[in-house]
Structure formats: C-alpha cells, structure tokens
DSSP file (Angstrom, degrees, kcal/mol; ACC not computed):
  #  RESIDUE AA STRUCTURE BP1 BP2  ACC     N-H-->O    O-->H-N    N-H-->O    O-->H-N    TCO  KAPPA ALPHA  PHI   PSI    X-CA   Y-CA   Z-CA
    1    1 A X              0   0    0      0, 0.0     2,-0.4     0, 0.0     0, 0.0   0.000 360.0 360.0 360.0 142.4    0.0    0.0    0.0
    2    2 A X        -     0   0    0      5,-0.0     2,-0.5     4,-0.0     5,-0.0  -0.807 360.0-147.4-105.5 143.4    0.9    3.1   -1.2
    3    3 A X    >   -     0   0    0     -2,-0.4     3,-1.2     1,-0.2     4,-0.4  -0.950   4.2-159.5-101.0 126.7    0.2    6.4    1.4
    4    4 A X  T 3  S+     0   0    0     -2,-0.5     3,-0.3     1,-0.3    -1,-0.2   0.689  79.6  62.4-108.7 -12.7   -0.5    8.9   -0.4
    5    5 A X  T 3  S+     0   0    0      1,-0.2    -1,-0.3     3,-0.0    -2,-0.0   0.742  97.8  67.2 -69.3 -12.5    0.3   11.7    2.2
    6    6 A X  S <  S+     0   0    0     -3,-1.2     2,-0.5     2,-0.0    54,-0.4   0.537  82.3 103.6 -85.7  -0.7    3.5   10.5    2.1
    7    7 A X        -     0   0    0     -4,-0.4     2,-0.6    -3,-0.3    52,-0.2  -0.564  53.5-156.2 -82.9 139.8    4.1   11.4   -1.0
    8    8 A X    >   -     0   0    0     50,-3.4     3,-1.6    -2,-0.5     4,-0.3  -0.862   3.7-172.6-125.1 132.7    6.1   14.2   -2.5
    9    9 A X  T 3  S+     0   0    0     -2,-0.6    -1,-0.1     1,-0.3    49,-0.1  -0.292  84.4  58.8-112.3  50.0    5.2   15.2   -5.7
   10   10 A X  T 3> S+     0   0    0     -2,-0.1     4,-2.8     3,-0.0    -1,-0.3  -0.173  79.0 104.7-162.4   2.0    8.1   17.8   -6.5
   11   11 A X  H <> S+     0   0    0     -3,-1.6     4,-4.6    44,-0.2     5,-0.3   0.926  79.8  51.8 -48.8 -42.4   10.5   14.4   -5.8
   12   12 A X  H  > S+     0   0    0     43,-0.3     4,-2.5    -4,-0.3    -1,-0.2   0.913 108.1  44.3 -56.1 -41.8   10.8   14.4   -9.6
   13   13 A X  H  > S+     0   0    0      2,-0.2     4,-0.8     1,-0.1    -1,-0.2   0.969 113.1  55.1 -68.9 -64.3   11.9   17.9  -10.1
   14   14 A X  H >X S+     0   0    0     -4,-2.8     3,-5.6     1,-0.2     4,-0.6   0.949 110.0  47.1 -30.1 -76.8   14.3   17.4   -7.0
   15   15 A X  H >< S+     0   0    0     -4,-4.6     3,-1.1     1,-0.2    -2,-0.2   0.889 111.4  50.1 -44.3 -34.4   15.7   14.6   -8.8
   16   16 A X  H 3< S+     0   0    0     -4,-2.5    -1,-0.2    -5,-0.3    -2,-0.1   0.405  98.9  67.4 -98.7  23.4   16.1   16.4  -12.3
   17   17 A X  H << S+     0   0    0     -3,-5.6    -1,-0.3    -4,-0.8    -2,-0.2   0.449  76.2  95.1-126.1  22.0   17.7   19.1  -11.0
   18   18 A X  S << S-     0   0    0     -3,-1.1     3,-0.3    -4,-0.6    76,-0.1  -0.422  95.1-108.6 -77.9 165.3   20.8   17.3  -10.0
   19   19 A X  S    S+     0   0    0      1,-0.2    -3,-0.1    -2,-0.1    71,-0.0   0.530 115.6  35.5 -90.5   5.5   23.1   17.6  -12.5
   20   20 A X  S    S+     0   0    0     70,-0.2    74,-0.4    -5,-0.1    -1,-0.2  -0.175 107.5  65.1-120.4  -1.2   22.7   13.7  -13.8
   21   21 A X        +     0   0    0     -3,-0.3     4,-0.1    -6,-0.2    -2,-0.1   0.106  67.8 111.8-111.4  21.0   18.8   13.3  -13.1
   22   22 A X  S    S+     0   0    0      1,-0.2     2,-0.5     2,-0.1     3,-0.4   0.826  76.6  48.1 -74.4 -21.4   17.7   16.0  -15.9
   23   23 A X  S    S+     0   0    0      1,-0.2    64,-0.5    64,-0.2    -1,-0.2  -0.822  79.6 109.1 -85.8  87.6   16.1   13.5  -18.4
   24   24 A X        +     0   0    0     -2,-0.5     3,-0.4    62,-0.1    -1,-0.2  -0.271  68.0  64.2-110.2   5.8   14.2   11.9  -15.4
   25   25 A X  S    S+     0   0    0     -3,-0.4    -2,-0.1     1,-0.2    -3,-0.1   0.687  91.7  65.1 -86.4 -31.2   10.7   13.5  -16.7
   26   26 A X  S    S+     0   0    0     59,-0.1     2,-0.4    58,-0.1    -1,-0.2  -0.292  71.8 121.5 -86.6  48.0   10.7   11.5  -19.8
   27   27 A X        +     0   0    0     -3,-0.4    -3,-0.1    25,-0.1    58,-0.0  -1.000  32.1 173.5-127.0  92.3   10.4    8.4  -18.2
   28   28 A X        -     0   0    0     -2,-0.4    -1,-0.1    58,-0.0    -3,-0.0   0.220  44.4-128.1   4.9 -41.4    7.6    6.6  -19.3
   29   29 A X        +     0   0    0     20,-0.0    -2,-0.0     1,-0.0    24,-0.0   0.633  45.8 165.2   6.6  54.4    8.7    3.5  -17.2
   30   30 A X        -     0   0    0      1,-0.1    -3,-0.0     4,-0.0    52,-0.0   0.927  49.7-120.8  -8.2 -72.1    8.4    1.1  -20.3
   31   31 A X  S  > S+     0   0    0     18,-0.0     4,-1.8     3,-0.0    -1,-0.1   0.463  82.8 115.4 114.1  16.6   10.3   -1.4  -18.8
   32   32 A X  H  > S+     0   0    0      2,-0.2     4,-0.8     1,-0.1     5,-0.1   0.964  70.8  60.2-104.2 -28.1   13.0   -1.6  -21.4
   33   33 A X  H  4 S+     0   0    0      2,-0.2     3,-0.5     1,-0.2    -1,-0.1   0.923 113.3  42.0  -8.5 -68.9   15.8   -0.4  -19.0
   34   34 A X  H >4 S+     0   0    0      1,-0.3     3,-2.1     2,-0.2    -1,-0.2   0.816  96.2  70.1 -60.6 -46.1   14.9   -3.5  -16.9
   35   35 A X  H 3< S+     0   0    0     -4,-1.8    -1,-0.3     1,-0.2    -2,-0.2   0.845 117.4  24.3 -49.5 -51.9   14.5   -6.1  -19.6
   36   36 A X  T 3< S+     0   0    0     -4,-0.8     2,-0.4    -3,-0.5    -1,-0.2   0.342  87.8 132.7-100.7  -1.7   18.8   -5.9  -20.3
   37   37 A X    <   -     0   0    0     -3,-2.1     4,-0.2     1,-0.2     9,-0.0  -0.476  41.4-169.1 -64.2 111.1   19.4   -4.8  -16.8
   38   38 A X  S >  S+     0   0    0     -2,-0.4     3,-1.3     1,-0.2     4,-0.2   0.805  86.7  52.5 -59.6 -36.7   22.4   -7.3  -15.6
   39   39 A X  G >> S+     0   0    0      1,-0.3     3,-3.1     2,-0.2     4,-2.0   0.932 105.3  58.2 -60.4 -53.8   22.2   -6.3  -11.7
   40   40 A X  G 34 S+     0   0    0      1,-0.4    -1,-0.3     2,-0.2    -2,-0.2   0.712 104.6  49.1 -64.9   1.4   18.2   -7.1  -11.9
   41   41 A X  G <4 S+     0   0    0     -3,-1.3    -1,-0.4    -4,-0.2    -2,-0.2   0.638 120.0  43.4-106.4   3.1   18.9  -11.0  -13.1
   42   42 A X  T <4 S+     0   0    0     -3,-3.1     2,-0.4     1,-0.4    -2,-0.2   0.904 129.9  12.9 -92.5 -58.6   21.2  -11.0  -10.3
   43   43 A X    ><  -     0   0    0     -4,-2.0     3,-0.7     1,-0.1    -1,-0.4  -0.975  60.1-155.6-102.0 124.1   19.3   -9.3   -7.5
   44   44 A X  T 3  S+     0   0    0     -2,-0.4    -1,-0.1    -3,-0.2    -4,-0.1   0.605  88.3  73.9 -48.3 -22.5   15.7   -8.8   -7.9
   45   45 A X  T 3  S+     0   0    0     -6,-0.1     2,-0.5    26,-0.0    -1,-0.2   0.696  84.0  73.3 -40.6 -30.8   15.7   -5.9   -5.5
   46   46 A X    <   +     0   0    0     -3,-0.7     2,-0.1    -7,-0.2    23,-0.1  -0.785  57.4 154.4 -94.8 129.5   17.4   -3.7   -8.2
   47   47 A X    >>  -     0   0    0     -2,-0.5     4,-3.4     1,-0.2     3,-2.6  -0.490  25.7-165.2-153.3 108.4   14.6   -3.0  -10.7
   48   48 A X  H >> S+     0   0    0      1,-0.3     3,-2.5     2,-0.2     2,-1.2   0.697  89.3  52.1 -56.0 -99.9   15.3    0.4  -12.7
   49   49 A X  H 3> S+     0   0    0      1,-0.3     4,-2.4     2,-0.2    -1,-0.3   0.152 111.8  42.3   0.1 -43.9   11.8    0.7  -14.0
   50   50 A X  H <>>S+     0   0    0     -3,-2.6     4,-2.1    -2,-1.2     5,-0.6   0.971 117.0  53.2 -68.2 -46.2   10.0    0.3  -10.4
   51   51 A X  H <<5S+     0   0    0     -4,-3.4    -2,-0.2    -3,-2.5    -1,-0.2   0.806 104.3  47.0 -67.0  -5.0   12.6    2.5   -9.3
   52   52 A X  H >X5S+     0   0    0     -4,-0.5     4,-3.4    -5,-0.3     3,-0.9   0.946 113.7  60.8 -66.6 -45.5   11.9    5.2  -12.1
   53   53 A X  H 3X5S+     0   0    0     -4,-2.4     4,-2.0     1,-0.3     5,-0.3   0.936 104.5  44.2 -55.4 -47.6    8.2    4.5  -10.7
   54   54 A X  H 3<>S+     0   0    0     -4,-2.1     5,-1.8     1,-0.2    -1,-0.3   0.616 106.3  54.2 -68.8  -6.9    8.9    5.5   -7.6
   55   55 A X  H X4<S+     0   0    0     -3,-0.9     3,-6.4    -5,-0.6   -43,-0.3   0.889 112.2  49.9 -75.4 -53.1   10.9    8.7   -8.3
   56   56 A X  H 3<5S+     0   0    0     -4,-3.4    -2,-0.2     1,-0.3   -44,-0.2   0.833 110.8  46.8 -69.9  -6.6    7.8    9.9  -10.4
   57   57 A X  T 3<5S-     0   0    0     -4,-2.0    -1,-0.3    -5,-0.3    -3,-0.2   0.584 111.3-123.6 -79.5   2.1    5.1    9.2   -7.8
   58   58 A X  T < 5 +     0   0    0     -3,-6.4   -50,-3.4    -5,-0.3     2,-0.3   0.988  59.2 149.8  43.2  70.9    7.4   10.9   -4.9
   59   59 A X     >< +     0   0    0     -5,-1.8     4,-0.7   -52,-0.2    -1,-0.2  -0.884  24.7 160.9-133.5  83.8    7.6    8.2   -2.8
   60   60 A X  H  >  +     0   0    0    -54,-0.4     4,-1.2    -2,-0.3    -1,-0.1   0.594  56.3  52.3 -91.5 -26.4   11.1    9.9   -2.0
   61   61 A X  H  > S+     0   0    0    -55,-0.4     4,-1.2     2,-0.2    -1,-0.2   0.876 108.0  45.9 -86.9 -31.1   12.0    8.4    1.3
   62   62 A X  H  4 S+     0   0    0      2,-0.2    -2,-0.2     1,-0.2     4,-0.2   0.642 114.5  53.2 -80.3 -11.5   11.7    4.9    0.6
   63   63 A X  H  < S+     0   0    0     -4,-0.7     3,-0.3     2,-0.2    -3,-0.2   0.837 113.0  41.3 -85.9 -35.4   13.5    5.7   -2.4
   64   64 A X  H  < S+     0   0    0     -4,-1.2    -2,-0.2     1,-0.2    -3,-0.1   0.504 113.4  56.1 -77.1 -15.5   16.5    7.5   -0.6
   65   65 A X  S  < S+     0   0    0     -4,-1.2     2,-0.2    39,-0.0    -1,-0.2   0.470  87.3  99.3-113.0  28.7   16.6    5.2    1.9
   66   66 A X    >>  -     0   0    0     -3,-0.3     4,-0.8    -4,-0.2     3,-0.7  -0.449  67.2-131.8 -71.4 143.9   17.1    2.0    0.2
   67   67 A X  H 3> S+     0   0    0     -2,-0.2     4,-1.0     1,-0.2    39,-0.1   0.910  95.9  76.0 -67.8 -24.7   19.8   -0.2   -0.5
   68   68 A X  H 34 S+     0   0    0      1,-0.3    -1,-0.2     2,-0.2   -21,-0.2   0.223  83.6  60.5 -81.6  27.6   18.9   -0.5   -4.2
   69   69 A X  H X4 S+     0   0    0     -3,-0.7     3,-0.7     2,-0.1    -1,-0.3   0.526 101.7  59.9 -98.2 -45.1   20.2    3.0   -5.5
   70   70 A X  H 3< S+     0   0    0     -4,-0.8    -2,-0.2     1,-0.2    -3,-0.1   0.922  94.2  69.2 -74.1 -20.8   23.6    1.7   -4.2
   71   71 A X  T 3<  +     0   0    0     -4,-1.0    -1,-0.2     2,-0.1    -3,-0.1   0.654  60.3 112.6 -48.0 -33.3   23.2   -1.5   -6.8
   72   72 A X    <   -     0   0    0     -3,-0.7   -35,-0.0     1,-0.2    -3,-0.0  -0.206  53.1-155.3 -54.7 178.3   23.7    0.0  -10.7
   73   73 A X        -     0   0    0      0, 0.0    -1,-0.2     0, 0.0    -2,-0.1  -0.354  34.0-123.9 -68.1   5.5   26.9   -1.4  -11.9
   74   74 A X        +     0   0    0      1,-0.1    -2,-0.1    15,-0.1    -3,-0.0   0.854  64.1 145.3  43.0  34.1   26.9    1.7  -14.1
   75   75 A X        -     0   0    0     14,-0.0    -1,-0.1     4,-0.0    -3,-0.0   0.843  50.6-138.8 -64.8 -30.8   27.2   -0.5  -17.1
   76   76 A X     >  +     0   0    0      3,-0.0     4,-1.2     0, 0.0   -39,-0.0   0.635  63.2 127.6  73.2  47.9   24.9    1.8  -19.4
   77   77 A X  T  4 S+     0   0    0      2,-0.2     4,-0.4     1,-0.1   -41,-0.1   0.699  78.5  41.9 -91.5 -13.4   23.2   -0.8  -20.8
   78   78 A X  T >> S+     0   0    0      2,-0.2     4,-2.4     3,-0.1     3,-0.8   0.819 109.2  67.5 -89.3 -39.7   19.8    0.7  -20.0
   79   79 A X  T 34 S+     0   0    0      1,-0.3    -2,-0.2     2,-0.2     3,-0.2   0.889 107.7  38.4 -33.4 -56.7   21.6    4.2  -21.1
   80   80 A X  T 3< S+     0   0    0     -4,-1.2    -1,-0.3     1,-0.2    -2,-0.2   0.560 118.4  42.2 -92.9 -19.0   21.7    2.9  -24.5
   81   81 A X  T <4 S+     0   0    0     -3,-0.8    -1,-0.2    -4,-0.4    -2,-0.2   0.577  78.4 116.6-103.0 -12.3   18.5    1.1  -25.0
   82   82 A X     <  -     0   0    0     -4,-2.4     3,-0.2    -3,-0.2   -55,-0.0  -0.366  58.4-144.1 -62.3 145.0   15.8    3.8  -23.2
   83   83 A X  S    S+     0   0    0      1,-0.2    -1,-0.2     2,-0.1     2,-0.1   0.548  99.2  42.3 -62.8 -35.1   13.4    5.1  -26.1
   84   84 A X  S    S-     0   0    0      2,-0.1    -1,-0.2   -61,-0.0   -58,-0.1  -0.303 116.4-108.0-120.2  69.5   13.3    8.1  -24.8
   85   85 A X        +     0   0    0      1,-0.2     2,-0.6    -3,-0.2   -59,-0.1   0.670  57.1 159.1   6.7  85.2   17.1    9.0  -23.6
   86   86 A X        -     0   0    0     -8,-0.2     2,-1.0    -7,-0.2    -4,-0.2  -0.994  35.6-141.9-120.9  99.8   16.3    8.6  -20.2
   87   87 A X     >  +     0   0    0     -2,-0.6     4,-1.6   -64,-0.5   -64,-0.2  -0.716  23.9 175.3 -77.4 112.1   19.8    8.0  -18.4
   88   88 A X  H  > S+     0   0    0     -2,-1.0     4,-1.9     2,-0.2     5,-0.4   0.885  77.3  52.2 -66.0 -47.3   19.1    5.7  -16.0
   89   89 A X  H >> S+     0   0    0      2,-0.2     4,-1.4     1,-0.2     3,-0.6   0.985 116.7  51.4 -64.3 -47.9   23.1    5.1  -14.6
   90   90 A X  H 3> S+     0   0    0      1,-0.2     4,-4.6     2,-0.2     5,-0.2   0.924 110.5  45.0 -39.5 -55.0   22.7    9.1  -14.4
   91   91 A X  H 3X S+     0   0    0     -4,-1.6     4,-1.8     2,-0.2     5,-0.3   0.811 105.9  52.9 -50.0 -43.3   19.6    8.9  -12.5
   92   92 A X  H <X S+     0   0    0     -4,-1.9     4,-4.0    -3,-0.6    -1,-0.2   0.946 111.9  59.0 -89.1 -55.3   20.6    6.3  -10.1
   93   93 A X  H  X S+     0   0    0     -4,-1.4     4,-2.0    -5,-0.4    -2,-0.2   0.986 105.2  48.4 -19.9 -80.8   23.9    9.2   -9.6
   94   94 A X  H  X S+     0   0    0     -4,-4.6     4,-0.8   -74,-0.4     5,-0.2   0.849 104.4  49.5 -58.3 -29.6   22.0   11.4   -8.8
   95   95 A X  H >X S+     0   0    0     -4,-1.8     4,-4.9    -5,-0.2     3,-0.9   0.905 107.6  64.3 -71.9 -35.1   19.7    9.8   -6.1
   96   96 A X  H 3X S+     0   0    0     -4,-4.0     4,-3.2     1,-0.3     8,-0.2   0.955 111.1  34.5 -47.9 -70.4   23.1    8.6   -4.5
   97   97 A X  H 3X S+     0   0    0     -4,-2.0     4,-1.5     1,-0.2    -1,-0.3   0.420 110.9  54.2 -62.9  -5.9   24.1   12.1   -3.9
   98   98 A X  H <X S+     0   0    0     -3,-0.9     4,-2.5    -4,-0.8    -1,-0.2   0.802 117.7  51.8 -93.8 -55.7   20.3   14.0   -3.0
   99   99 A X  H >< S+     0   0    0     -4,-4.9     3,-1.2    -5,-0.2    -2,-0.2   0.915 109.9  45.3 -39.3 -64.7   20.9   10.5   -0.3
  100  100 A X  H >< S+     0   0    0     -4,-3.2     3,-2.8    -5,-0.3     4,-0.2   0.817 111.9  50.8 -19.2 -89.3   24.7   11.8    0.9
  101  101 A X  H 3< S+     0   0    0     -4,-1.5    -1,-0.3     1,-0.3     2,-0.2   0.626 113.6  44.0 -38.5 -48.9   23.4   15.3    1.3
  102  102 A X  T << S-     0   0    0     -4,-2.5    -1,-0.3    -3,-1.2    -2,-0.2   0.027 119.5-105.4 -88.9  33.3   20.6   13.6    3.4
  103  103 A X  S <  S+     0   0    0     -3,-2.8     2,-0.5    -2,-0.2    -3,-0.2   0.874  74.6 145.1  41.6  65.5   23.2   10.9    5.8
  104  104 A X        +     0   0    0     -8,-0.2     2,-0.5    -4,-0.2    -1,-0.2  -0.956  24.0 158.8 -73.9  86.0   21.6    8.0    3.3
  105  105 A X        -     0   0    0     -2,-0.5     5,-0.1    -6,-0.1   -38,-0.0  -0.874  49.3-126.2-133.3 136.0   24.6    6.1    3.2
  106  106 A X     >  -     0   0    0     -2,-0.5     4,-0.5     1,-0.2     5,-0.1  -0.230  28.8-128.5 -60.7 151.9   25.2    2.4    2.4
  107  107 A X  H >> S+     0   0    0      2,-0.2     4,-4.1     3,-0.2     3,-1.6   0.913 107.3  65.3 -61.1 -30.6   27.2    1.0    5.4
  108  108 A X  H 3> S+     0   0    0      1,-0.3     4,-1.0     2,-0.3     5,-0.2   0.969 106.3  41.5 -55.2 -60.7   29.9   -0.4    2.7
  109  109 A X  H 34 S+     0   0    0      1,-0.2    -1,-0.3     2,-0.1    -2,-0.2   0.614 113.2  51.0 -64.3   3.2   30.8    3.3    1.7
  110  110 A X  H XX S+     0   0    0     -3,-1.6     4,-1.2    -4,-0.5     3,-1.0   0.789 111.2  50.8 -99.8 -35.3   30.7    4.2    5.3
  111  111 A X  H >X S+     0   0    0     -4,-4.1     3,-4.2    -3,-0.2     2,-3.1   0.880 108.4  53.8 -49.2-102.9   33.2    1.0    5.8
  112  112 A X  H 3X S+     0   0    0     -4,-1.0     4,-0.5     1,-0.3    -1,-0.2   0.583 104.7  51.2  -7.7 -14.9   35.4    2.3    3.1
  113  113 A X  H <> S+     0   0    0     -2,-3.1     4,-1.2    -3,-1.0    -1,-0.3   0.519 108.8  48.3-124.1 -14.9   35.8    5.6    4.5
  114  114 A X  H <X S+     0   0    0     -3,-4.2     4,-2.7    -4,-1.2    -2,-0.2   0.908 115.9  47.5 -79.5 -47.0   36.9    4.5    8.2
  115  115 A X  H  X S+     0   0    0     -4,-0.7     4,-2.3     1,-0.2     6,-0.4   0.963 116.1  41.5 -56.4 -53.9   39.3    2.1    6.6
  116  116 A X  H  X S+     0   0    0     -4,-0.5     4,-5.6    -5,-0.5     5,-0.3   0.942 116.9  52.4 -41.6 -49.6   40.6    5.0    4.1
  117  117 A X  H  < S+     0   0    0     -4,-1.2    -1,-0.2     1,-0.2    -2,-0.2   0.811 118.2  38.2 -44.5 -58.1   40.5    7.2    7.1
  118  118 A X  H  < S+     0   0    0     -4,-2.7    -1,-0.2     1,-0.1    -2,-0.2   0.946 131.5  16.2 -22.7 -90.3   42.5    4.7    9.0
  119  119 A X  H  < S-     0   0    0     -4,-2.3    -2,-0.2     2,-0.7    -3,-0.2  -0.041  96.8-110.5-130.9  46.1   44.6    3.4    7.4
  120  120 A X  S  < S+     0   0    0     -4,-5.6     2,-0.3    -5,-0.3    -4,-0.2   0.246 102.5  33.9  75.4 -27.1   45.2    5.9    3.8
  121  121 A X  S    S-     0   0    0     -6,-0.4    -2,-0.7    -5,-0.3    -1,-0.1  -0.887 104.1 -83.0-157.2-175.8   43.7    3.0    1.9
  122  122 A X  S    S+     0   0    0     -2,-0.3     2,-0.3    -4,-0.1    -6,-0.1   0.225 104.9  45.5 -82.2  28.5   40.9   -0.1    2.0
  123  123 A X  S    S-     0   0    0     -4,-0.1    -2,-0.2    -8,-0.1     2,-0.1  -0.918  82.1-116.8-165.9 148.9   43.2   -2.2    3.8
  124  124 A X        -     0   0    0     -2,-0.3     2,-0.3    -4,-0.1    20,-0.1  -0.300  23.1-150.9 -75.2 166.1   45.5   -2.5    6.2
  125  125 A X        -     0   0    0     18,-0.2     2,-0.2    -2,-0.1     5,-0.0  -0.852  26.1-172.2-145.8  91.6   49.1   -3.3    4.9
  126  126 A X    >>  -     0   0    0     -2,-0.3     3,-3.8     1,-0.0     4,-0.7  -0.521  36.4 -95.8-111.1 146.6   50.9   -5.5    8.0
  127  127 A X  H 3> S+     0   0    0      1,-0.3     4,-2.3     2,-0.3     3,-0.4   0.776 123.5  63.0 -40.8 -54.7   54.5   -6.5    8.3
  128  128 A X  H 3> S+     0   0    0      1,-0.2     4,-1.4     2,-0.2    -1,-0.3   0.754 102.5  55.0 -46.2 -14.7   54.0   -9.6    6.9
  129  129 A X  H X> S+     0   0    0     -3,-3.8     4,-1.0     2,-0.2     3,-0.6   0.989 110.1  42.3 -59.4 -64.4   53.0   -7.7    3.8
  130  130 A X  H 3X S+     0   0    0     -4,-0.7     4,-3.1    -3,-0.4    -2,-0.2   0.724 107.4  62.5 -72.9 -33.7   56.0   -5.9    3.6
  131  131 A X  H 3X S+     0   0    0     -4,-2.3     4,-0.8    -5,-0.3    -1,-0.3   0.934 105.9  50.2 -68.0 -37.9   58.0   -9.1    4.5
  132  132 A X  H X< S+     0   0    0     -4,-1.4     3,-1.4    -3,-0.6     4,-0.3   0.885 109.7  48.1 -75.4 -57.4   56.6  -10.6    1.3
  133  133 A X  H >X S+     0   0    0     -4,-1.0     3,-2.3     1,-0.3     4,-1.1   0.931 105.3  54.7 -75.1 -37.8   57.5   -7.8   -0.9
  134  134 A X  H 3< S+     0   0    0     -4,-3.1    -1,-0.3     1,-0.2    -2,-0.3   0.634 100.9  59.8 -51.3 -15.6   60.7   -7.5    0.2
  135  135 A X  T << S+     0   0    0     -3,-1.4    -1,-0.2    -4,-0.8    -2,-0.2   0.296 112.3  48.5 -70.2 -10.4   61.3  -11.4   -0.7
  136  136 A X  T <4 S-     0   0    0     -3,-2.3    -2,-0.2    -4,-0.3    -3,-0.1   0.499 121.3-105.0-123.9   8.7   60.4  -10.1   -4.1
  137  137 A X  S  < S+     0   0    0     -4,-1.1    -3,-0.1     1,-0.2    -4,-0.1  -0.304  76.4 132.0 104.4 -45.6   62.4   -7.2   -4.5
  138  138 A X        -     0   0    0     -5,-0.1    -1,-0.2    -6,-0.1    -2,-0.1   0.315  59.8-109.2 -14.4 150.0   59.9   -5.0   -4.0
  139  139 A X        -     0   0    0      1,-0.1     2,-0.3    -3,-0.1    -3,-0.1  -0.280  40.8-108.3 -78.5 175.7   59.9   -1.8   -1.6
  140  140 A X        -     0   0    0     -7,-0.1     2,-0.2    -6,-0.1    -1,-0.1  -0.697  35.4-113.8-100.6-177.5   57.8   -2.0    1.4
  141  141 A X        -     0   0    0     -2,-0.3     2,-0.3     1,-0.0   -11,-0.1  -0.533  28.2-108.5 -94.9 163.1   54.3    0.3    1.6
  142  142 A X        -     0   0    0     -2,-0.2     2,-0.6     2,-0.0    -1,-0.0  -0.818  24.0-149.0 -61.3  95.6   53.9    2.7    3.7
  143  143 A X  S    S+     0   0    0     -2,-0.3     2,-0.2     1,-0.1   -18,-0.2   0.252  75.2  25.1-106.4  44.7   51.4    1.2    6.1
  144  144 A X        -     0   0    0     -2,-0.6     2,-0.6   -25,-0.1   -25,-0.1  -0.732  62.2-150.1-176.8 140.3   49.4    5.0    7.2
  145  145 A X    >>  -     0   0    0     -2,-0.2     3,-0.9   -28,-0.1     4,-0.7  -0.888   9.3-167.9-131.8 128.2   49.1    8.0    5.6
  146  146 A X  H 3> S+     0   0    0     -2,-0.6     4,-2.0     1,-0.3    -1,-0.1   0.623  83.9  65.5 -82.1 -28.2   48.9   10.9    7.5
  147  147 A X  H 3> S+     0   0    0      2,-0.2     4,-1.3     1,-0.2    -1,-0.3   0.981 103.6  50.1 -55.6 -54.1   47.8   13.1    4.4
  148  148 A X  H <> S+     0   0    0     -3,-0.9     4,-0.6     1,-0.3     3,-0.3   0.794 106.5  55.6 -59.0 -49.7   44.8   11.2    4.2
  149  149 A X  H >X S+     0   0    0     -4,-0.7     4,-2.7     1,-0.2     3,-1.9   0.951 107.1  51.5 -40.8 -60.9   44.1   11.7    7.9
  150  150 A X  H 3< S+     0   0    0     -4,-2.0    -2,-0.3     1,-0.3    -1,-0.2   0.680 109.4  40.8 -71.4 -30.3   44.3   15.0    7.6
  151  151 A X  H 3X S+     0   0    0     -4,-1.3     4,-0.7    -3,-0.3    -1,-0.3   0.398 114.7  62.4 -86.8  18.0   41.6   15.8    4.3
  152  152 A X  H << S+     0   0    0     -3,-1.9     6,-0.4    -4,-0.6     5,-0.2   0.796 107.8  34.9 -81.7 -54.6   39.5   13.2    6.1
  153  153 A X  T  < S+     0   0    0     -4,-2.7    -1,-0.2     1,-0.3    -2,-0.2   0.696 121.0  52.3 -61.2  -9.0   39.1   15.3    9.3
  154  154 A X  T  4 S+     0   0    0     -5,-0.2    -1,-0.3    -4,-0.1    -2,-0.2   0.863 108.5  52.9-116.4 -27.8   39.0   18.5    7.3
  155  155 A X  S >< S-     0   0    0     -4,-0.7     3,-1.1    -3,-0.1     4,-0.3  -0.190  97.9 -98.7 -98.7 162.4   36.4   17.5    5.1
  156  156 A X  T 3> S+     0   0    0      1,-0.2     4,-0.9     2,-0.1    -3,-0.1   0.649  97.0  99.9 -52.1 -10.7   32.3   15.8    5.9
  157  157 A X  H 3> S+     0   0    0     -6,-0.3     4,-1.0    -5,-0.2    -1,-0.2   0.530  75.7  48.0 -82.9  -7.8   33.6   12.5    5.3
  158  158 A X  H X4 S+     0   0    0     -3,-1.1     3,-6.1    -6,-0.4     4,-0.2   0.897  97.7  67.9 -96.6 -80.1   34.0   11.6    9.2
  159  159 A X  H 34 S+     0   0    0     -4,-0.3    -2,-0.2     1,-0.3    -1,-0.2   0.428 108.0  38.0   2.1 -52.3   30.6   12.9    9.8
  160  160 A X  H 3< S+     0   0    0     -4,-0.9    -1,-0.3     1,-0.1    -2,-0.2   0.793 106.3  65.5 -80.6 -28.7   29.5    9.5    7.5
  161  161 A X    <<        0   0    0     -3,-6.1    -2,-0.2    -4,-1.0    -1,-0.1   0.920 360.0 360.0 -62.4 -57.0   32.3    7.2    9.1
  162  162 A X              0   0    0     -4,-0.2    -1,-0.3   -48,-0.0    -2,-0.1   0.160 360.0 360.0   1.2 360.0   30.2    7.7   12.7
C-alpha cells in the first residue's frame, strides 16, 4: 500500500535538478531499461523501472533510503537502449548524492571511509606484507598516511564514518 500523504510530488523535479537526473521526466517507465538490466537477473531488489516509478510518484523516502540506489553497476546498458534517452546510470547518480546530502549512506561506503580514514587506503598493509614484498624485491608500503588523515578530518567525510 501506497500512502499517499507520504508522497512528494516535487520528488521528480528534485531529482532532475541534479546535474545527472535531468532527463528523469521523460520516463515513461516502459520497462526496457529492466528487460537488459544485468544487476536485476542477479538481484531482484534492483529493478530500474519500479525505481523510475517511484521517483515519479514521490515516494522519496523509501527511495533514498534504500539499498537498491547503491546496486547500478553503471554499465549503461539501459543508457543505450531507453526510447526516450532517459539516463538511468545518471539517474541512479543522482539519487546517491540527494541521499549523501541527506546521511543515506550504504554502510559499505561508510566502511570504506573508516578504513581510508584509518589506514590511507581499504586495507590494512601489515608486516608480513611488507616481508613478502621485500622477498620479491619490492619496496615496502607505507602502512598510514597521514595526508589522508588529515583531508578526512578536514572534510564531511567523518561525519559518515560515525
């Protein structure tokens, strides 16, 4: 069931006034996006087309807080087949970031950014690491970088790690 006071019917307009949702008015939802979509035979969650439906009804929270915005795989395969140039991989862009701005964030990119935060990169780099490349001639890494500390803290990005 849909409620209909919880709809916002200026979602669409939000959404096309990112700079990557601007086609989102000529959306039809057809269904030909979905038909070639590779993520949707994988997951069923991921289905462009509902989710185009749900941008144009303004059902704007359940759409920003969902996991399935983080799915595209940006392949463009929907890019290239919409009738009516409706970028979808744009669209899906754009919702990410209307999410950001509102602390919608998948925990994976909020994992990824304590680890950067951490330790300069998505992984930790441990002595046996270093012992390995140094059996292969290699230099060793660097296993923190302290630049990185420093535009994390200066920037929003701690805000999300939290």
């Amino acid at each position: 069931m849909i409620d209909s006071r919880k709809l916002d019917p200026n979602f669409k307009y939000e959404v096309g006034e990112e700079i990557s949702g601007s086609n989102i008015t000529r959306c039809f939802t057809c269904g030909t996006c979905t038909a070639g979509c590779p993520v949707r035979d994988i997951d069923d969650k991921y289905n462009p087309r509902k989710i185009l439906r749900m941008i144009i009804l303004g059902m704007r929270e359940e759409v920003l807080s969902s996991d399935f915005i983080w799915l595209c795989s940006t392949c463009y395969t929907c890019y290239d087949r919409c009738p009516q140039g409706v970028h979808i991989t744009d669209i899906m862009m754009a919702l990410r970031n209307i999410a950001v701005k509102e602390g919608h964030i998948h925990p994976s990119f909020k994992e990824q950014a304590r680890l950067v935060g951490t330790f300069g990169r998505l992984y930790e780099v441990e002595d046996f690491d270093n012992k390995k490349r140094q059996k292969m001639g290699l230099p060793p890494v660097k296993k923190q970088f302290d630049d990185v500390k420093v535009i994390i803290d200066k920037t929003r990005v701690k805000e999300f790690v939290k």
